[in-house]
Every structure is written in C-alpha cells, then in structure tokens.
MIDO-892162 format. One record per residue (C-alpha): x negated, y negated, z. Coordinates in pm, whole numbers. Last residue first. Layout:
<atoms>
X Y Z
...
</atoms>
This chain:
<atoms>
-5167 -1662 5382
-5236 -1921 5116
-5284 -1704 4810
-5004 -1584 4965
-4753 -1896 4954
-4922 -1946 4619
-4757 -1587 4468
-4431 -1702 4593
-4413 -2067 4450
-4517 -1876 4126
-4237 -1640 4152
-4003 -1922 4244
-4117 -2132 3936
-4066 -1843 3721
-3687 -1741 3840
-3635 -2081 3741
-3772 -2117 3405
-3564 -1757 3357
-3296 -1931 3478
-3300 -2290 3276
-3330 -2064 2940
-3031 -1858 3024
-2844 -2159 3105
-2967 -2321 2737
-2874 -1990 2568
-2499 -2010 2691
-2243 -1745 2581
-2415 -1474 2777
-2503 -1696 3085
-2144 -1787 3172
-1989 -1450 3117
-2201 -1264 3383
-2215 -1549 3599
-1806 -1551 3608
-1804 -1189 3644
-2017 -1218 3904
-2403 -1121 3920
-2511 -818 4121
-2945 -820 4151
-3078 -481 4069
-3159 -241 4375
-3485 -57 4229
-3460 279 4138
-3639 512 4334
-3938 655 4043
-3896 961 3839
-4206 1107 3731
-4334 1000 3389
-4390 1290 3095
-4706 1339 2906
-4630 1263 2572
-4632 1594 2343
-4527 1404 2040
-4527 1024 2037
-4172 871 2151
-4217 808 2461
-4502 609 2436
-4326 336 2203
-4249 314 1876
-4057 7 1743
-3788 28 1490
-3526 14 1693
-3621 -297 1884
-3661 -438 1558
-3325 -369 1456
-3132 -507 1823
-3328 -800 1762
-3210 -874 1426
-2828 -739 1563
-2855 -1003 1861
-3003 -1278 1658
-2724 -1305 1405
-2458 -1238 1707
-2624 -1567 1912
-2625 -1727 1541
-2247 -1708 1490
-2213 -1809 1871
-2395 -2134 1820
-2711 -2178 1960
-2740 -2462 2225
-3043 -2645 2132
-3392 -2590 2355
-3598 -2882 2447
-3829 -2808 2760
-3960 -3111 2924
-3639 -3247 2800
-3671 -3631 2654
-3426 -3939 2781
-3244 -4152 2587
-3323 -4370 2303
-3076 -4615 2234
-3135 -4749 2577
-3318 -4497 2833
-3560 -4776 2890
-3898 -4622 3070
-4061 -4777 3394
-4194 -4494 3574
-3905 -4528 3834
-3673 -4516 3566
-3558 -4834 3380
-3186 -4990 3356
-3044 -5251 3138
-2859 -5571 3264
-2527 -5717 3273
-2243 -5552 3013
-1964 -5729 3088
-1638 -5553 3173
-1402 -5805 3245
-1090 -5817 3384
-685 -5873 3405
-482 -5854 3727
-300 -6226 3713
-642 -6365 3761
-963 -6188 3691
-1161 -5945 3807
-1526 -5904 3655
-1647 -5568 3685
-2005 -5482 3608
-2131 -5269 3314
-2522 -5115 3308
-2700 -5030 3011
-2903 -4736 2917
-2669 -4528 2699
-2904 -4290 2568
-2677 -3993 2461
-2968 -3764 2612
-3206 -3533 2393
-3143 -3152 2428
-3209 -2882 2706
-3387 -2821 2970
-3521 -3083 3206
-3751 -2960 3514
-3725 -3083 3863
-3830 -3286 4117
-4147 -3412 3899
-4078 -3757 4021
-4009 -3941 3657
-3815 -3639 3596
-3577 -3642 3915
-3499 -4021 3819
-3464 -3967 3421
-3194 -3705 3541
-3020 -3873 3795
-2999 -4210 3592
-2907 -4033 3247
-2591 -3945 3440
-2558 -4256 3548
-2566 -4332 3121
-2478 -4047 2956
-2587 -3665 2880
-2331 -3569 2593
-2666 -3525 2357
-2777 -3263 2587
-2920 -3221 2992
-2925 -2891 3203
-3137 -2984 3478
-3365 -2740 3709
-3483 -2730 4068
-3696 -2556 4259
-3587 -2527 4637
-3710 -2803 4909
-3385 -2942 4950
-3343 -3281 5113
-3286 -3257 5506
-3509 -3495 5650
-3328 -3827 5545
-3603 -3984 5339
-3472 -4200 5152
-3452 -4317 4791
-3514 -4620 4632
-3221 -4833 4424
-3427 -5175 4266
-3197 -5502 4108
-3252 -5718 3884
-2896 -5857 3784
-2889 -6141 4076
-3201 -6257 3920
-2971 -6333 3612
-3110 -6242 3246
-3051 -5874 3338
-3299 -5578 3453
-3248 -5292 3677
-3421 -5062 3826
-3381 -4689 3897
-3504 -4455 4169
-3773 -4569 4294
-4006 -4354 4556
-3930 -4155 4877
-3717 -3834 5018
-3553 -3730 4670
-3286 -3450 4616
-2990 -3590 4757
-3138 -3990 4632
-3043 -3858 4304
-2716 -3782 4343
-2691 -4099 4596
-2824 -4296 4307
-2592 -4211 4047
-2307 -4202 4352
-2390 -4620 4303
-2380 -4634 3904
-2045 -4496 3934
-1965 -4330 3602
-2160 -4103 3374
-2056 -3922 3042
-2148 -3595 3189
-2141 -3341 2860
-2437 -3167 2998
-2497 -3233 3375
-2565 -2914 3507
-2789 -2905 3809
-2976 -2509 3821
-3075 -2459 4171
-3309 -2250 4414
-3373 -2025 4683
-3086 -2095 4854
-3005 -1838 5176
-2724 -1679 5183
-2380 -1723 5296
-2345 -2067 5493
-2537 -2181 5190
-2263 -2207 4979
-2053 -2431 5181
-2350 -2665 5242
-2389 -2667 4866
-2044 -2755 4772
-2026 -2981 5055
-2382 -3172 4952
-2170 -3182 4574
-1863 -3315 4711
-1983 -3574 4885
-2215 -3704 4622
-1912 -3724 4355
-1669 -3854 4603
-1657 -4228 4413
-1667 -4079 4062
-1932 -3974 3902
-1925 -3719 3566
-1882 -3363 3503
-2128 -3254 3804
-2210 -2838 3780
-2359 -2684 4023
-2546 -2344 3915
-2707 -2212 4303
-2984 -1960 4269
-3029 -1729 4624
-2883 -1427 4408
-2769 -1518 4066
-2533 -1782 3968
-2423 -1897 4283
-2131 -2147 4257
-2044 -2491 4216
-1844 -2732 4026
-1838 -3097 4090
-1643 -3395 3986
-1281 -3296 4109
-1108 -3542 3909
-933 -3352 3686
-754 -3489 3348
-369 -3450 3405
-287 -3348 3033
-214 -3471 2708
-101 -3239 2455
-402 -3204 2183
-299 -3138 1768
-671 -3131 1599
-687 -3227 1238
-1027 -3196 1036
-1236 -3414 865
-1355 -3282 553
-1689 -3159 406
-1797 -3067 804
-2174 -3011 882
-2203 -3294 1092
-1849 -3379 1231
-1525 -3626 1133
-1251 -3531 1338
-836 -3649 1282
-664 -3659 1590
-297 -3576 1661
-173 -3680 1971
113 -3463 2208
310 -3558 2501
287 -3300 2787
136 -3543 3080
238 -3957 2936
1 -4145 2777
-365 -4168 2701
-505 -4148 2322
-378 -4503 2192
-514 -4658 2485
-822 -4491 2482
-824 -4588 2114
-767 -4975 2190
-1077 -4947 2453
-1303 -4819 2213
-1280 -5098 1939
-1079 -5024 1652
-1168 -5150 1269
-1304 -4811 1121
-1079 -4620 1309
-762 -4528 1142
-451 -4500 1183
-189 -4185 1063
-220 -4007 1455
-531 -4131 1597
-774 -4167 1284
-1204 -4122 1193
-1289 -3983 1556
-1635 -3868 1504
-1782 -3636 1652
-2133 -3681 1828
-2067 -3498 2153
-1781 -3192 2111
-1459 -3146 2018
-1328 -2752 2058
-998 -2771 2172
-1037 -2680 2513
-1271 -2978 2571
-1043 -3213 2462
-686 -3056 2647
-969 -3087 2954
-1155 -2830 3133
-1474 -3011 3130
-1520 -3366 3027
-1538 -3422 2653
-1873 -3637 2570
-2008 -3933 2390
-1714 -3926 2128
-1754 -4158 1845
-1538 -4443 1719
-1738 -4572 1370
-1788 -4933 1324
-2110 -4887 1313
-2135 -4715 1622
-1818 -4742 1892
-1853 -4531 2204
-1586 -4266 2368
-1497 -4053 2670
-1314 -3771 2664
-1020 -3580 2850
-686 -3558 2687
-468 -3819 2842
-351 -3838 3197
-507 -4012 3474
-604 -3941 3824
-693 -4132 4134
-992 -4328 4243
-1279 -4372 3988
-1057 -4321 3662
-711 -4453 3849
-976 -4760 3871
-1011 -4796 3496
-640 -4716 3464
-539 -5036 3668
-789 -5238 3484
-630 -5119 3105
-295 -5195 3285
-384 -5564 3368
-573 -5618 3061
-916 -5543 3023
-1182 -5777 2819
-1461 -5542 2676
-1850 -5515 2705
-1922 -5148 2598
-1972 -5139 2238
-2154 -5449 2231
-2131 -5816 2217
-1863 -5837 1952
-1628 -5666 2124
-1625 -5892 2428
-1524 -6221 2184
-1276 -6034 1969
-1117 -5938 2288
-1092 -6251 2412
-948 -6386 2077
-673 -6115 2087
-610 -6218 2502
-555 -6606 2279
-326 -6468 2044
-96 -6312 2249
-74 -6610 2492
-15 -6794 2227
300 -6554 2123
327 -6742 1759
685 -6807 1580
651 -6652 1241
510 -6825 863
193 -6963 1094
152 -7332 1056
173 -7533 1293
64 -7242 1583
-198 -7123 1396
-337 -7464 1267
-306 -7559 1633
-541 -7221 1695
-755 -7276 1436
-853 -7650 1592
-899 -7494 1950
-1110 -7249 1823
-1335 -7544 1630
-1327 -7738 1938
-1473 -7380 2145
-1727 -7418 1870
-1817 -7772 1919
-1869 -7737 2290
-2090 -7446 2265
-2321 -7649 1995
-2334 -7960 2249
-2383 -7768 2582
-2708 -7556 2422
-2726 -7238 2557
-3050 -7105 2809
-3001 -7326 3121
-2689 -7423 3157
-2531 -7045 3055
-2782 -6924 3341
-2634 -7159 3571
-2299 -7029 3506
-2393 -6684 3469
-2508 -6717 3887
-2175 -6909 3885
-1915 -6661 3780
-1734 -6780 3463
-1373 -6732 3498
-1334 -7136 3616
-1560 -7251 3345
-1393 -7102 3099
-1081 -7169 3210
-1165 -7541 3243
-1315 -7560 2879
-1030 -7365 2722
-740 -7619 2886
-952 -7920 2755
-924 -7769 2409
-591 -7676 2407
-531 -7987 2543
-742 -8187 2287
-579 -7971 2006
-187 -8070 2136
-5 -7718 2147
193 -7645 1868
579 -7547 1907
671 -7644 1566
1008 -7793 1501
</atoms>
C-alpha cells in the first residue's frame, strides 16, 4: 500500500501553514496585491503533484523531504539571496554574526545560473589561495554548479577545520578552469584591522560586519591615538562582502554628526525605513579616504555610498559589487528560517546601489604584479634617459643642505603600499588633502 496523503488535506494542511509562517504586515500585503482565487489554485495544483508523488513514485517518499525541496525551490526562484534555512543552515548563519565557523572563507552570489564569488575575506584558506571577486565557481569536488543555489554550495564548502575541498575556477582571462585544493580553516571573526600607515595616517581595514564591528574599529582607533596624534585615515573595505545592516550604520554614523544615512524601501510600510546619524561630539575631523572594488558589498556599499553622498571622504578604487537589497530573518518553528529579501536601500542622495553599485570619485584598478614590474623597468629607462642640471658640463655646484628627517614607515607599511597601487593612490590623495587643509588654516591665520 501507498502511503499518500489525502489531496484535500494536503491541501488544507498547506493553506494553514502558510498562513501561520506568513507574518501579518506580508499578510495584508499578500490580500491586497495577489489574487486569492489564482493563489489558491496553484497551492491545489502542488497538493495534486505531491499525491501523484507519493502514489506513484517507484521508492517510498520522505514528504517531509520533499516538501523543505519545494520551499527551497520557492525562495530560489525569487532571487539569489532569498533562501529557506534549515535548522543547521540558521545555526551557522548566526555562528557567522556571533561565533566562528569553519570553511574556507568566501562569500558567494548566483548569476545566471552561474555560482560566483562576491569576495574572499582576508586571511582565509580562500584568500590565501589566490580567488578573487568575480570568479566563478563552475564544480565543488566532481559536481557542478550550473543547477546549485548559493546556500547548497556553502554547505558543500564548510565542514570540519583541516578537511580539504577541491574547487574548480572559472575566471576572465582563463582558457580553462582551474583546480584549487583549500583545507578548511577557522575563518576569523575579528572584523577590523588597524594600524598607522605613515605618520599621523591611520589604514583600518573592516573585512565585513559583524555585531562588534563598530566597537572594534572606535577601539582600534582610540588605541592608536593614545600614541600620536591622527592626522588622517585610509578605510579599507575592498573585498567586504557586508553583514549587519545595523553596525553599517554605526560605521557610518562614526564618521557623520547629521544627515541620512540610508533608506529603505519595501512593498510593506514596515519595510521603509530611514537610519540618520548623530551628532555625538567626538566624530573625527581628519580627511578621510575609502578603498572600494568589485568585492565591495551590500552594508559595506552602505558606509561607503553614505560617506560619499556627504562629501566625508573620497572613494578610490573600482566599481562596487552592487548588491543593494536588504535580507530579514524569518524564524520558524522547529529552528528553521527564512531569509526574505524585503526592501532595497538608497543613499542619502537617493541613489539605488542595486545591480549597479556605487562609482569611485577616483577609479584606479589594482595592477597586477606582472604589470607593477613592466612599469617599474619603463620608468626606471626613462628616468635614465633624462638630463638634468647635473649633468650639463661645468654646472655650478649646489651646497649641501641639512637633510630633512624622512617619515619611518614599518615593515608592514613598507610592504603593504609596494604591492598595492590603489593604497598608494588613496595616500598620496591623502597627504594632498592635509596639505591643502594646511595651507587654508594660514590663509586664515
């Protein structure tokens, strides 16, 4: 004998969970903009596949299997973010925010069918390897990607600390894919990095936002400025995938004492929502300068479209990821939940960063070593070929002057701006606006 479920209590059962998981402000919404008859006759038409299922299938059917595969059919084909979490998908999203993880340290999107990496976070098996922002994951050990939804390969890429996962990457430029071998890894959740980069100029670096984010960036900068004065900052948010929409605004509300942050916009009214900063009295006065790319994402898109919009600071860099959506949490019974996408967020002068992301005010691409040594030899042979007053004949000779004292950078400055064009871009642009602040303080005196 079959062990079929009766279609009208299938049916009935459907109607009552959906209504019963539906939150009412979506509720009424759902009331007002769908039409009852044409919902109702689809959910019989699911309840009429699944009998057939369950009659006719050539195995036994787990219904409950079949049904959470439904669910997730349903979420995935909103958009790539909107996804129905099991119990132990949920309990890893908040490990994310909260605690720590293992796996190897990226986070990804589906486009057209194709699973691609928005970011690595820094200092992870991911990141160490080599993958960058726009590859393409095309297989997770000998399966493919074509037909997997983002939240089935972050399943497939976590697991335990030391076991390894082959990868196969798809990237602009490449003929062929190419293998990568990564052993999993406790991925850090220290979100901020900080440390001076030159004298008085602070380089903080925020890999994505977790619940401490804010915290640990004003300590970070308090702790710093206990041993010279700040004269200015470079913010580093390339690669940031995002996060907490809330420490978003708290980033940006650190360097902000009035005016919109961010808005939102969904079909509820509960959706629309408007973050404004604060005046506290103790925001930083120094320039300020934001290191954004392709990897830039969603909150972090928030901080940096924010501090644009108000002129706090200047962008340098590449175009941002534009992931302009926001996802709220839905938890469910038994420890499952939703993660609906709700509403799209604006900046405070009213742009949409969705599928279009935000613009530098200074757009410079990250050269790649090959071309940094290309340059460095062309420049090296002009250089040599120029004639300068020394070299004439019978030049009249220049008196020896005190040298200057010359600014001691760290090893780890020293080594961070020579393999990075974009940071050496964001501290000349720096070093400019102080000189400029400088020269107007005594114009004014």
């Amino acid at each position: 004998m079959s062990s079929s479920i009766p279609v009208s209590s299938v049916f009935f059962c459907l109607v009552v969970v959906s209504l019963f998981l539906m939150p009412p402000g979506l509720l009424a919404a759902a009331d007002k903009d769908q039409d009852r008859e044409v919902t109702y006759r689809q959910l019989e038409i699911f309840a009429n596949v699944l009998g057939m299922i369950q009659d006719n299938y050539v195995d036994a059917v787990d219904t409950k299997k079949v049904v959470d595969g439904a669910i997730h059919g349903l979420l995935y084909s909103l958009d790539p973010h909107s996804s129905y979490l099991e119990p132990d998908e949920f309990t890893e999203l908040q490990e994310e925010t909260e605690g720590a993880f293992t796996g190897i340290g990226i986070e990804v999107s589906v486009e057209n069918n194709q699973l691609i990496i928005i970011s690595p976070i820094e200092g992870t098996p991911a990141d160490r390897a080599g993958l960058m922002a726009k590859d393409v994951i095309v297989a997770i050990g000998k399966e493919k990607t074509d037909a997997m939804g983002a939240d089935e390969a972050i399943k497939r890429l976590r697991g335990p600390k030391g076991s390894k996962i082959t990868i196969s990457i798809s990237r602009s430029g490449w003929e062929e894919p190419k293998e990568f071998t990564l052993r999993r890894d406790t991925i850090p959740l220290h979100s901020v990095k900080a440390f001076f980069l030159a004298p008085g100029v602070i380089y903080a670096r925020i890999t994505n936002f977790q619940e401490n984010t804010t915290d640990e960036l004003k300590k970070a900068v308090a702790d710093l400025g206990h041993g010279q004065k700040i004269s200015g900052m470079i913010l580093d948010m390339r690669n940031n995938p995002g996060g907490l929409l809330n420490q978003a605004v708290s980033v940006s509300d650190v360097f902000l004492t009035a005016g919109a942050i961010v808005y939102t916009r969904g079909r509820t009214e509960e959706q629309n929502m408007q973050f404004s900063a604060h005046n506290s009295g103790d925001e930083p006065r120094y320039p300020l300068v934001i290191l954004v790319n392709e990897g830039t994402a969603s909150a972090a898109e928030i901080v940096a479209g924010a501090l644009q919009a108000h002129k706090r600071g200047i962008l340098v860099g590449t175009r941002t990821f534009g992931k302009g959506s926001v996802q709220t949490i839905i938890q469910l019974p038994e420890g499952a939940a939703l993660r609906l996408t709700t509403a799209r967020y604006f900046t405070p002068d009213n742009r949409s960063i969705q599928a279009l992301g935000i613009s530098p005010d200074v757009e410079v691409a990250l050269a790649s070593p090959e071309g940094d040594h290309q340059d460095a030899d062309k420049e090296k042979s002009e250089k040599e070929k120029q004639v300068r007053e020394a070299d004439l004949p019978q030049h009249l000779p220049g008196m020896a002057a005190p040298p200057a004292p010359s600014p001691r950078l760290s090893d780890e400055s020293r080594k961070s701006l020579e393999k990075d064009n974009q940071l050496q871009t964001a501290l000349n642009i720096l070093k400019s606006l102080q000189l400029y602040s400088q020269s107007s303080q005594l114009r004014k005196d």
